[in-house]
C-alpha positions in Angstrom: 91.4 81.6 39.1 90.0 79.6 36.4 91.7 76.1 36.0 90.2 75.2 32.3 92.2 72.5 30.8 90.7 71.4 26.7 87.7 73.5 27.0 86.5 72.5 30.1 87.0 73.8 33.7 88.1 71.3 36.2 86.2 72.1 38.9 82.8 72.3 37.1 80.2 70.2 38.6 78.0 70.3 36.0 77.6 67.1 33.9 76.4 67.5 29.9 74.2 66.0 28.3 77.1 64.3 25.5 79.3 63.5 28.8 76.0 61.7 30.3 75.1 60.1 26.5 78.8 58.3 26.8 78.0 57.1 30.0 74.8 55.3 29.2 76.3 54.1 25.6 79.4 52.4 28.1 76.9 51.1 30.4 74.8 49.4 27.8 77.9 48.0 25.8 79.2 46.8 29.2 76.3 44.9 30.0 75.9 43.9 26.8 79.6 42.2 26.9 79.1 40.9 30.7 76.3 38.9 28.7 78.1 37.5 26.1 81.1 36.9 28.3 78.9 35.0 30.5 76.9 32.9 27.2 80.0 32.4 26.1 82.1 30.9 29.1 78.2 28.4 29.5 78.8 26.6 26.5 75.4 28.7 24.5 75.5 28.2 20.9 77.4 30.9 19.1 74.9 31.2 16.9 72.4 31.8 19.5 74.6 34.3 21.1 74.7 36.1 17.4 70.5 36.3 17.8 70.5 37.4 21.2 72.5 40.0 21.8 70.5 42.1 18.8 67.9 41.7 20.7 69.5 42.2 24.2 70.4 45.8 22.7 66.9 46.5 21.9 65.9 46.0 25.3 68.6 48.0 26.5 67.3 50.8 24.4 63.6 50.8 25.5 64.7 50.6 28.9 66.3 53.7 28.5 63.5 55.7 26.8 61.6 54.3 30.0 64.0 55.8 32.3 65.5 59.1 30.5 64.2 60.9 27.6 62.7 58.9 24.9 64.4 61.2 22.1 67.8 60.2 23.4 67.3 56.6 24.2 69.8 57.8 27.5 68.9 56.7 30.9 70.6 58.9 32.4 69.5 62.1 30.9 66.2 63.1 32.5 62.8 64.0 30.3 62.2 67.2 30.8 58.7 66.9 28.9 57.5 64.7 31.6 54.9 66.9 33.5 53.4 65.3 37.3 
């Protein structure tokens, strides 16, 4: 019996790659709002905060071509052309 409910079946165990992109781009903007939540609620300069979190992003982004593949900027997608 296949249970397939808007293209997808439910039981599948297999992640995508655009289901795993949405994760990473959540967990970047999530950390990216615990940051300014936390400047914000410390008195930092707003205009500070404006400069930083451009940059924050940045980081956020070579981290992930450090961690996953470097075409996707997604930490959580694995490079396959990484050879041991």
């Amino acid at each position: 019996m296949n249970n397939y409910r808007n293209g997808y079946q439910l039981n599948a165990k297999k992640i995508t790659k655009s289901h795993r992109q949405i994760g990473d781009q959540t967990t970047k903007g999530g950390l990216l709002g615990i940051m300014i939540y936390t400047m914000s609620r410390n008195n930092v300069d707003p205009v500070l905060i404006g400069l930083i979190v451009p940059v924050a992003a940045s980081v956020l982004a070579w981290v992930s071509t450090k961690i996953g593949d470097p075409d996707l900027a997604c930490m959580f997608i694995p490079d396959d052309k990484k050879t041991d």
